[in-house]
PDB file of N, CA, C and O in Angstrom:
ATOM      1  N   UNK A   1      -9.269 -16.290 -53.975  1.00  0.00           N
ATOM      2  CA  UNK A   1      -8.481 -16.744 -52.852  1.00  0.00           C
ATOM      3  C   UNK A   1      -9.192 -16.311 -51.569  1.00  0.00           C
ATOM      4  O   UNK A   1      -9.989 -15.374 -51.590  1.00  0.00           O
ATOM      5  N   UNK A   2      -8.848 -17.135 -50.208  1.00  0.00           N
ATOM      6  CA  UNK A   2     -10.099 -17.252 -49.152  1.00  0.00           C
ATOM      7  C   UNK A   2      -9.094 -16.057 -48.186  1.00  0.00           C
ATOM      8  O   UNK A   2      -7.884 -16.243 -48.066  1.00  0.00           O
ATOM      9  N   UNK A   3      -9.785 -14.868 -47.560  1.00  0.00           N
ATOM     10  CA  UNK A   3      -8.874 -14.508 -46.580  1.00  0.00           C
ATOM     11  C   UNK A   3      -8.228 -15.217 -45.752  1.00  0.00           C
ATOM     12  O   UNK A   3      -7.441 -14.611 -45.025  1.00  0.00           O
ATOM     13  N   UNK A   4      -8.352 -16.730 -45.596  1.00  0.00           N
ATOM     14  CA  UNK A   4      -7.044 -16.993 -44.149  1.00  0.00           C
ATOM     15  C   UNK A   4      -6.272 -17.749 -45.138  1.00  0.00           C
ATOM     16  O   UNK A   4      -5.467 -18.571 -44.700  1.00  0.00           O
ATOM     17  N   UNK A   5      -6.409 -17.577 -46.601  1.00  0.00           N
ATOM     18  CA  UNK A   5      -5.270 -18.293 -47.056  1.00  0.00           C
ATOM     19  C   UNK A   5      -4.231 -17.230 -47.449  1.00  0.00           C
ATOM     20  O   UNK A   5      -3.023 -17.451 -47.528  1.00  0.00           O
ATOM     21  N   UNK A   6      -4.977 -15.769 -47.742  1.00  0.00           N
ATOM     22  CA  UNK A   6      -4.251 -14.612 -47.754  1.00  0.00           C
ATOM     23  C   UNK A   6      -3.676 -13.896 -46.673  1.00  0.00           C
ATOM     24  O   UNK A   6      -2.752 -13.093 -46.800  1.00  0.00           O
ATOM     25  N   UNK A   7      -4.095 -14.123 -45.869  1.00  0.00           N
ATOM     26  CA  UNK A   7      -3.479 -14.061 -44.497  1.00  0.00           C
ATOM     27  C   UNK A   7      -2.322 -14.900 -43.896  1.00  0.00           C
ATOM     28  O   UNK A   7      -1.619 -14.559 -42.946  1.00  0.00           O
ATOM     29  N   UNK A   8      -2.225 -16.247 -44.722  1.00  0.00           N
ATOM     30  CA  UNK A   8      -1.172 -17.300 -44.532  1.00  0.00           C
ATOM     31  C   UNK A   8      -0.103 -16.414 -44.814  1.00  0.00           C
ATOM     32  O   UNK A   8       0.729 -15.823 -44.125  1.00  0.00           O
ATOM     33  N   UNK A   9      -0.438 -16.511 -46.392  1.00  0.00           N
ATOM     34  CA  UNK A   9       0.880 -15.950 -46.873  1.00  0.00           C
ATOM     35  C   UNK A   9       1.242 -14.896 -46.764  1.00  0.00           C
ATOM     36  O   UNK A   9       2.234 -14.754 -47.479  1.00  0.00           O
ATOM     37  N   UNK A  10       0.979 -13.959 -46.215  1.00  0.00           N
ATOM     38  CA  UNK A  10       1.350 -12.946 -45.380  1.00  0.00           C
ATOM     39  C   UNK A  10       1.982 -13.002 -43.987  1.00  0.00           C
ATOM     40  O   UNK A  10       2.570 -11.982 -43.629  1.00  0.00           O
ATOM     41  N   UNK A  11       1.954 -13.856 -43.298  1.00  0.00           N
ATOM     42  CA  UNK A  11       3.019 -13.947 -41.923  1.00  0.00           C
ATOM     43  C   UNK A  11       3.948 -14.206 -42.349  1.00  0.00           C
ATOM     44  O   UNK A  11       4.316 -14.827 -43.346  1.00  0.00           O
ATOM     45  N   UNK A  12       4.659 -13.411 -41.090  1.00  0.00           N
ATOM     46  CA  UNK A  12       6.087 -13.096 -41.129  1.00  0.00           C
ATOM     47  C   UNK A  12       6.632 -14.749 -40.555  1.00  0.00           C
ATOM     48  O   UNK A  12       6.193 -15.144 -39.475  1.00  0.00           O
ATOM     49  N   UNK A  13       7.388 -15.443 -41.186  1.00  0.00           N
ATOM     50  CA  UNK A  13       7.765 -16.614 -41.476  1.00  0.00           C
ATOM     51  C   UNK A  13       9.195 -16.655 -40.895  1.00  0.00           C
ATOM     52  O   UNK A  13       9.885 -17.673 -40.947  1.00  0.00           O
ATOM     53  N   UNK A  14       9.540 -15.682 -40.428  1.00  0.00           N
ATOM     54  CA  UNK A  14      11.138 -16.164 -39.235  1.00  0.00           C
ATOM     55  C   UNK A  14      10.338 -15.537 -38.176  1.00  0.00           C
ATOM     56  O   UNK A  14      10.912 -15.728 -37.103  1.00  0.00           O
ATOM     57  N   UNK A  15       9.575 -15.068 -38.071  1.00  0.00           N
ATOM     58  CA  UNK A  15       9.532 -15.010 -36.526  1.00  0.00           C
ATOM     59  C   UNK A  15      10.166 -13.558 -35.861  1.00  0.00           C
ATOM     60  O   UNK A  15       9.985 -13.228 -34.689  1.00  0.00           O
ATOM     61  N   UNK A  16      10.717 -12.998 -36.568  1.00  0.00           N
ATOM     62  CA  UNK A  16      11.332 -11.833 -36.138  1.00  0.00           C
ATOM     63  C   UNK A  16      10.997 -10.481 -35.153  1.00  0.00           C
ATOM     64  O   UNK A  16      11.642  -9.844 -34.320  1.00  0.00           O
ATOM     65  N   UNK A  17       9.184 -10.381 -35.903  1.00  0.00           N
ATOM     66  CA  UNK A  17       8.686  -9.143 -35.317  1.00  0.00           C
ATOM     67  C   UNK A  17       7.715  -9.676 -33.872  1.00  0.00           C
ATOM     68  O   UNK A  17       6.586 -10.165 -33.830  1.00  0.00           O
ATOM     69  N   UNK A  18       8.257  -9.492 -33.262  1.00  0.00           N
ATOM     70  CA  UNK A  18       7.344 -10.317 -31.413  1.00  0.00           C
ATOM     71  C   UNK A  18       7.367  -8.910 -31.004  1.00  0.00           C
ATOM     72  O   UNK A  18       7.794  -8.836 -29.851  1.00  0.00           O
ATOM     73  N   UNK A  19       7.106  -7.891 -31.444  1.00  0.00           N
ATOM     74  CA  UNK A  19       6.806  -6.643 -30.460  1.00  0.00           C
ATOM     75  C   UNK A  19       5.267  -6.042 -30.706  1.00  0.00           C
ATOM     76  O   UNK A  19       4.744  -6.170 -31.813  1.00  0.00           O
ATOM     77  N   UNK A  20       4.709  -5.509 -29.821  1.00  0.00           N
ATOM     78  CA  UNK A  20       3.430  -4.733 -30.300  1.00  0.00           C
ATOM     79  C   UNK A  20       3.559  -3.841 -31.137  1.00  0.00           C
ATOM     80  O   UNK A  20       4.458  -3.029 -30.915  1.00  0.00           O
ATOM     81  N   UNK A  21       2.677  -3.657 -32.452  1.00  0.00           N
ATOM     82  CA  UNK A  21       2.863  -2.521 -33.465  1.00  0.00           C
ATOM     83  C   UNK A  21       2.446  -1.148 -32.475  1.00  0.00           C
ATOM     84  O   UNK A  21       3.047  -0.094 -32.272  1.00  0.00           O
ATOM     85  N   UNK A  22       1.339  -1.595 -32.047  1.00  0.00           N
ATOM     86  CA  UNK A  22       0.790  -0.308 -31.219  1.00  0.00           C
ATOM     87  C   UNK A  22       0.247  -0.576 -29.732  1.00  0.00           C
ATOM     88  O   UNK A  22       0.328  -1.641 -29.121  1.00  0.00           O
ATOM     89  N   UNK A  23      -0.324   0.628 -29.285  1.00  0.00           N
ATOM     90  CA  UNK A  23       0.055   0.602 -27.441  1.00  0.00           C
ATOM     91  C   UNK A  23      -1.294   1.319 -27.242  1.00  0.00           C
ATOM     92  O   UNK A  23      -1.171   2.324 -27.942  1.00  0.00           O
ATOM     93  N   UNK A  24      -2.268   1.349 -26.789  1.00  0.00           N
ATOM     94  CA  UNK A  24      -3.823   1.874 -26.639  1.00  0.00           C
ATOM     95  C   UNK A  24      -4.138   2.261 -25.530  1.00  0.00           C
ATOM     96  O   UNK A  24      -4.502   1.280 -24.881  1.00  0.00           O
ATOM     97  N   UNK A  25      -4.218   3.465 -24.759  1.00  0.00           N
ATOM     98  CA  UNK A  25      -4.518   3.782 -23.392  1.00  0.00           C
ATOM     99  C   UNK A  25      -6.033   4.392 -23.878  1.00  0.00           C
ATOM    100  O   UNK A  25      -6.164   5.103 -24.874  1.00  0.00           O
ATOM    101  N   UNK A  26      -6.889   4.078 -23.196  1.00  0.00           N
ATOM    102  CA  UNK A  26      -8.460   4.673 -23.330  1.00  0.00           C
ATOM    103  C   UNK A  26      -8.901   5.282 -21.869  1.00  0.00           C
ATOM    104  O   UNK A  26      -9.602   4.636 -21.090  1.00  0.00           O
ATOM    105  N   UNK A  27      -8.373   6.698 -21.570  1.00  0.00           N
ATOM    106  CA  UNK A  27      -8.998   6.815 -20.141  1.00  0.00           C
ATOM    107  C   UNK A  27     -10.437   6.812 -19.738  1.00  0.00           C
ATOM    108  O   UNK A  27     -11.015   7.414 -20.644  1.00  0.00           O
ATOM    109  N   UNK A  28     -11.351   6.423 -18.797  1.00  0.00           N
ATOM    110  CA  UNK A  28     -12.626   6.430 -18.507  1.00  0.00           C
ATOM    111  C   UNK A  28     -12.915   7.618 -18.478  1.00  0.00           C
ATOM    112  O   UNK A  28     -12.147   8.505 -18.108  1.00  0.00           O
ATOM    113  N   UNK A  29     -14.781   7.873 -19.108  1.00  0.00           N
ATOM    114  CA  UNK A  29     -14.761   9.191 -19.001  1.00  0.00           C
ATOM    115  C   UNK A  29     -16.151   8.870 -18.116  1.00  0.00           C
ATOM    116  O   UNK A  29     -16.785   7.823 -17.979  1.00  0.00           O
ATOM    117  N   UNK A  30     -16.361  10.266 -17.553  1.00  0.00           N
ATOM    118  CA  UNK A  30     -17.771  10.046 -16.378  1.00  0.00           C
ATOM    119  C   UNK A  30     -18.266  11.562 -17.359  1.00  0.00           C
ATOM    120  O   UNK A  30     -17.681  12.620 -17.589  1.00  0.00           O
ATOM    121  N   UNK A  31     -19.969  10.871 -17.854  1.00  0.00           N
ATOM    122  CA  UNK A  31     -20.861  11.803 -18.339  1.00  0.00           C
ATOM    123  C   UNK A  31     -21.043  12.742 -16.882  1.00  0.00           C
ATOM    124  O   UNK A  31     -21.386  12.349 -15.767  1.00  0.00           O
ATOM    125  N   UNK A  32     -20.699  14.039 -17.313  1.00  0.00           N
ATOM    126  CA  UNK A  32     -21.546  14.980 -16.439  1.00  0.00           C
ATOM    127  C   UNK A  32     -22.171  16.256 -16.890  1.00  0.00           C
ATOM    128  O   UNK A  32     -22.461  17.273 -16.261  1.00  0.00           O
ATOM    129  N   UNK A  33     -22.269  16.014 -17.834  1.00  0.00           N
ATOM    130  CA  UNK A  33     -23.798  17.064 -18.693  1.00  0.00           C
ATOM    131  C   UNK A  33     -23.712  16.679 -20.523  1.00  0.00           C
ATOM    132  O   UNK A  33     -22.835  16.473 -21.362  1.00  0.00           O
ATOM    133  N   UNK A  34     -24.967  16.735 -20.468  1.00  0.00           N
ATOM    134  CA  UNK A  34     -25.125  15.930 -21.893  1.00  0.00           C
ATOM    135  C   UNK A  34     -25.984  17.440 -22.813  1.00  0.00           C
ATOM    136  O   UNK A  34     -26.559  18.323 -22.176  1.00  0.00           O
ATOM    137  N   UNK A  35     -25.887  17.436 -24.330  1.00  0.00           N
ATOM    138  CA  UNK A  35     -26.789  18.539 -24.678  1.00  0.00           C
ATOM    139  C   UNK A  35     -27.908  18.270 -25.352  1.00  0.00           C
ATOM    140  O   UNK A  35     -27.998  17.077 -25.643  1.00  0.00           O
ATOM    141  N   UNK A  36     -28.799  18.942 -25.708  1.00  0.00           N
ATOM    142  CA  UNK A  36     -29.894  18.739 -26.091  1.00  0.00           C
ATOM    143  C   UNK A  36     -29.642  18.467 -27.373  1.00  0.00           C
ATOM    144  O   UNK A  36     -28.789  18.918 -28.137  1.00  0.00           O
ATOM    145  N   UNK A  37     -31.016  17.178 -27.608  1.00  0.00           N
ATOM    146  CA  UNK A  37     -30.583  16.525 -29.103  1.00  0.00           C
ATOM    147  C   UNK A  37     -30.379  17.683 -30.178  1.00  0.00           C
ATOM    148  O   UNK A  37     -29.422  17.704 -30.953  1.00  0.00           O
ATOM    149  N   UNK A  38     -31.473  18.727 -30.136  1.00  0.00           N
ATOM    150  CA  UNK A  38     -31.042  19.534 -31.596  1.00  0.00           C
ATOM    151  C   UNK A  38     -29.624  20.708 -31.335  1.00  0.00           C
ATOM    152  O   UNK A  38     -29.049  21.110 -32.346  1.00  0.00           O
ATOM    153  N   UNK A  39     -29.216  21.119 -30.160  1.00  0.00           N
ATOM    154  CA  UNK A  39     -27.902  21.111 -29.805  1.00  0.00           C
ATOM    155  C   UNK A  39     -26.641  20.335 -30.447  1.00  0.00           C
ATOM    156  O   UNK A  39     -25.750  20.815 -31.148  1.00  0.00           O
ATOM    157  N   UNK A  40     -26.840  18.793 -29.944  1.00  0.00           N
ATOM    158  CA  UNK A  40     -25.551  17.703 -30.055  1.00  0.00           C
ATOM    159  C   UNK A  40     -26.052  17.792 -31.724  1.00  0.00           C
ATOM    160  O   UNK A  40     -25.646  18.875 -32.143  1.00  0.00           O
ATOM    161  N   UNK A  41     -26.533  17.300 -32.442  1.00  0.00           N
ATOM    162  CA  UNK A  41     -26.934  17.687 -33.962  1.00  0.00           C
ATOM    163  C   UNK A  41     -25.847  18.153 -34.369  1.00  0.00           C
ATOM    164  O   UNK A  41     -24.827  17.577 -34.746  1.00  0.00           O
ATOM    165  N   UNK A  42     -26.291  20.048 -34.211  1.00  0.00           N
ATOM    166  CA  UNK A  42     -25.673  20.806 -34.484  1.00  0.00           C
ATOM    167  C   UNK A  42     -23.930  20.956 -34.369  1.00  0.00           C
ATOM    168  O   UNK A  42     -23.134  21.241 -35.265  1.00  0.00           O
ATOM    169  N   UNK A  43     -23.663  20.635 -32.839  1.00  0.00           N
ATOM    170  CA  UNK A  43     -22.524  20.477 -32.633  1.00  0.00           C
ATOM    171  C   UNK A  43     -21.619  19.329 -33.164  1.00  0.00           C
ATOM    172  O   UNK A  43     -20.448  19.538 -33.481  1.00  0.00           O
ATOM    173  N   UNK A  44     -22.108  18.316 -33.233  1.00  0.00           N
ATOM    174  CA  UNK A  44     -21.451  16.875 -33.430  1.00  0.00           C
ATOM    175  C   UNK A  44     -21.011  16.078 -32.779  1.00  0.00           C
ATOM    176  O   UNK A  44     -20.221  15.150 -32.953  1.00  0.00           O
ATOM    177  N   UNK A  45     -21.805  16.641 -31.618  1.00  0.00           N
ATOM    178  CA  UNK A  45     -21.446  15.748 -30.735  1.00  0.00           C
ATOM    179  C   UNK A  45     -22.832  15.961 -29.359  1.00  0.00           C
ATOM    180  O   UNK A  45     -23.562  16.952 -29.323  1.00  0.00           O
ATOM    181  N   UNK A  46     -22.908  14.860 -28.411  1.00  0.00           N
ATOM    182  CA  UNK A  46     -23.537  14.805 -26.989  1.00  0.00           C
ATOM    183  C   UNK A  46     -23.001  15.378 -26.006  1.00  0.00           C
ATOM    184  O   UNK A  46     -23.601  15.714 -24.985  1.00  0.00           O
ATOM    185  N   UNK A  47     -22.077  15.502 -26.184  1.00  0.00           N
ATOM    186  CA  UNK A  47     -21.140  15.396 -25.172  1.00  0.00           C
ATOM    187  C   UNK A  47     -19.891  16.736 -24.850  1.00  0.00           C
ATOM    188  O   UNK A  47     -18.713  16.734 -25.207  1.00  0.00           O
ATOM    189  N   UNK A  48     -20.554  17.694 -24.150  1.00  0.00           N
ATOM    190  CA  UNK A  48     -19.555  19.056 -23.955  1.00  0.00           C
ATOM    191  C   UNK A  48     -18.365  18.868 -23.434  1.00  0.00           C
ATOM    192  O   UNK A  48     -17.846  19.962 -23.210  1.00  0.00           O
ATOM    193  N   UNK A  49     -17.531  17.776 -23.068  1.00  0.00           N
ATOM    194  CA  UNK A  49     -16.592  17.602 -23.025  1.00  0.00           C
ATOM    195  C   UNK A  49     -15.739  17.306 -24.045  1.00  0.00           C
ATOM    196  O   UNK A  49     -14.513  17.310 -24.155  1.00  0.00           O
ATOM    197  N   UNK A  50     -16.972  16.958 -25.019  1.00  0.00           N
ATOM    198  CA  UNK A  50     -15.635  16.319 -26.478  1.00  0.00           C
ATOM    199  C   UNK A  50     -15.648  17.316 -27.415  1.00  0.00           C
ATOM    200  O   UNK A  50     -15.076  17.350 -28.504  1.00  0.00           O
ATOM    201  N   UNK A  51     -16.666  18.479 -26.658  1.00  0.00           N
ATOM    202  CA  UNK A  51     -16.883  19.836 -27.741  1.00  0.00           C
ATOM    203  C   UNK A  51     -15.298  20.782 -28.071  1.00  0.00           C
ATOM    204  O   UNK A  51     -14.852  21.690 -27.369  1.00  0.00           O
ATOM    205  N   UNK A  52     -14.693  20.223 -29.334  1.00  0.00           N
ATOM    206  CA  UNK A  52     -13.251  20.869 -29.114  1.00  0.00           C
ATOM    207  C   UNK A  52     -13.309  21.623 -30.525  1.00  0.00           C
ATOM    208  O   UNK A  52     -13.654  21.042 -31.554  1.00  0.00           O
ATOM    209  N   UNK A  53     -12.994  22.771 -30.483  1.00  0.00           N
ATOM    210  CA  UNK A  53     -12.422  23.274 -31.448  1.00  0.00           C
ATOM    211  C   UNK A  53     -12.032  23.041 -32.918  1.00  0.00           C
ATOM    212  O   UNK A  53     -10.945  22.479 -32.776  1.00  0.00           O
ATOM    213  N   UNK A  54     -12.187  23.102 -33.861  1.00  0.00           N
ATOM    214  CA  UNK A  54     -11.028  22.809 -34.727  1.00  0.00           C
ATOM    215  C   UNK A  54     -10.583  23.552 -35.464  1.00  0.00           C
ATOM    216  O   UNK A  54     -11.224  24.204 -36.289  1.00  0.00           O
ATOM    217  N   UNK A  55      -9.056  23.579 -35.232  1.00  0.00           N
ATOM    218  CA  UNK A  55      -7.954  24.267 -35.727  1.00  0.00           C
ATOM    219  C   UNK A  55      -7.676  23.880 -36.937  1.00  0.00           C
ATOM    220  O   UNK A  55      -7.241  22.757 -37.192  1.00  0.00           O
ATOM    221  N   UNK A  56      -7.948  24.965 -37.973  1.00  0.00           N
ATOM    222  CA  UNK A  56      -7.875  24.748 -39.494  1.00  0.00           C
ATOM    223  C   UNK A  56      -6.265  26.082 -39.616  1.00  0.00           C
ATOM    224  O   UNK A  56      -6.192  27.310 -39.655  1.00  0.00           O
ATOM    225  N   UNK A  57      -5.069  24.754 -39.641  1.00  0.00           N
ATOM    226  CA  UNK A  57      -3.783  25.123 -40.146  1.00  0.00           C
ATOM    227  C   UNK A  57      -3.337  25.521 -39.211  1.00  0.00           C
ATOM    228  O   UNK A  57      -2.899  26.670 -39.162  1.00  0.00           O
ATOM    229  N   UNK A  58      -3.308  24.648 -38.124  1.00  0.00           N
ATOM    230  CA  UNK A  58      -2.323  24.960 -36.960  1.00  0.00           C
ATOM    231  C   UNK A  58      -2.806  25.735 -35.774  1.00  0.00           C
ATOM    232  O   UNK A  58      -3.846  26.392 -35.797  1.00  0.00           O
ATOM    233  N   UNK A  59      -2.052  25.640 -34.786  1.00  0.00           N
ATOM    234  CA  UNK A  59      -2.490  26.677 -33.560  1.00  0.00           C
ATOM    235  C   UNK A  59      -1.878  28.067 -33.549  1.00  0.00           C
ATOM    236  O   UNK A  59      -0.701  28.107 -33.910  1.00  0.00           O
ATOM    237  N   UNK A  60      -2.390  29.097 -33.241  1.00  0.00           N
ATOM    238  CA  UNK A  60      -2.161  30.447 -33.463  1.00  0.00           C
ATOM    239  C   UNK A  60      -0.385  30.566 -32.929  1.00  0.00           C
ATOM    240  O   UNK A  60       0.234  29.776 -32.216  1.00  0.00           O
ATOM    241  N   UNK A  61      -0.023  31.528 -33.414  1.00  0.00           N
ATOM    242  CA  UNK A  61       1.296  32.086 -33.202  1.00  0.00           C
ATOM    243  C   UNK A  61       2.605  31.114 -33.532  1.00  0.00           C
ATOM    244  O   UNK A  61       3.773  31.467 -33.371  1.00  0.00           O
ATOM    245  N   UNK A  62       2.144  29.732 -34.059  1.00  0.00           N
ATOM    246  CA  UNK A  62       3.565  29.336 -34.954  1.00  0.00           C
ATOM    247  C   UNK A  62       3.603  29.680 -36.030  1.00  0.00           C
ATOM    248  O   UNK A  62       4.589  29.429 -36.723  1.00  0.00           O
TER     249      UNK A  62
END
């Protein structure tokens, strides 16, 4: 079976759901210091602003 025939039969056929499932805000970001490639590597990233943490089982004191 061709996906847009599986896709047919899959719409919602009264018409009911007319709302957005989801809502997407993407704020602009302005590069203002980048790290060195064997740095970003390491880190996982370029970018010291997106350098965040990760919290394995929650944030301290709950």
């Amino acid at each position: 079976m061709f996906d847009s025939q599986r896709m047919n039969m899959n719409e919602n056929t009264d018409n009911s759901c007319k709302q957005a499932l989801t809502l997407v805000f993407i704020e602009n970001q302005v590069i203002e210091q980048v790290y060195e490639p064997d740095t970003a590597f390491i880190r996982g990233t370029a970018f010291p602003e997106l350098d965040k943490p990760l919290c394995v089982g929650g944030m301290k004191g709950e």
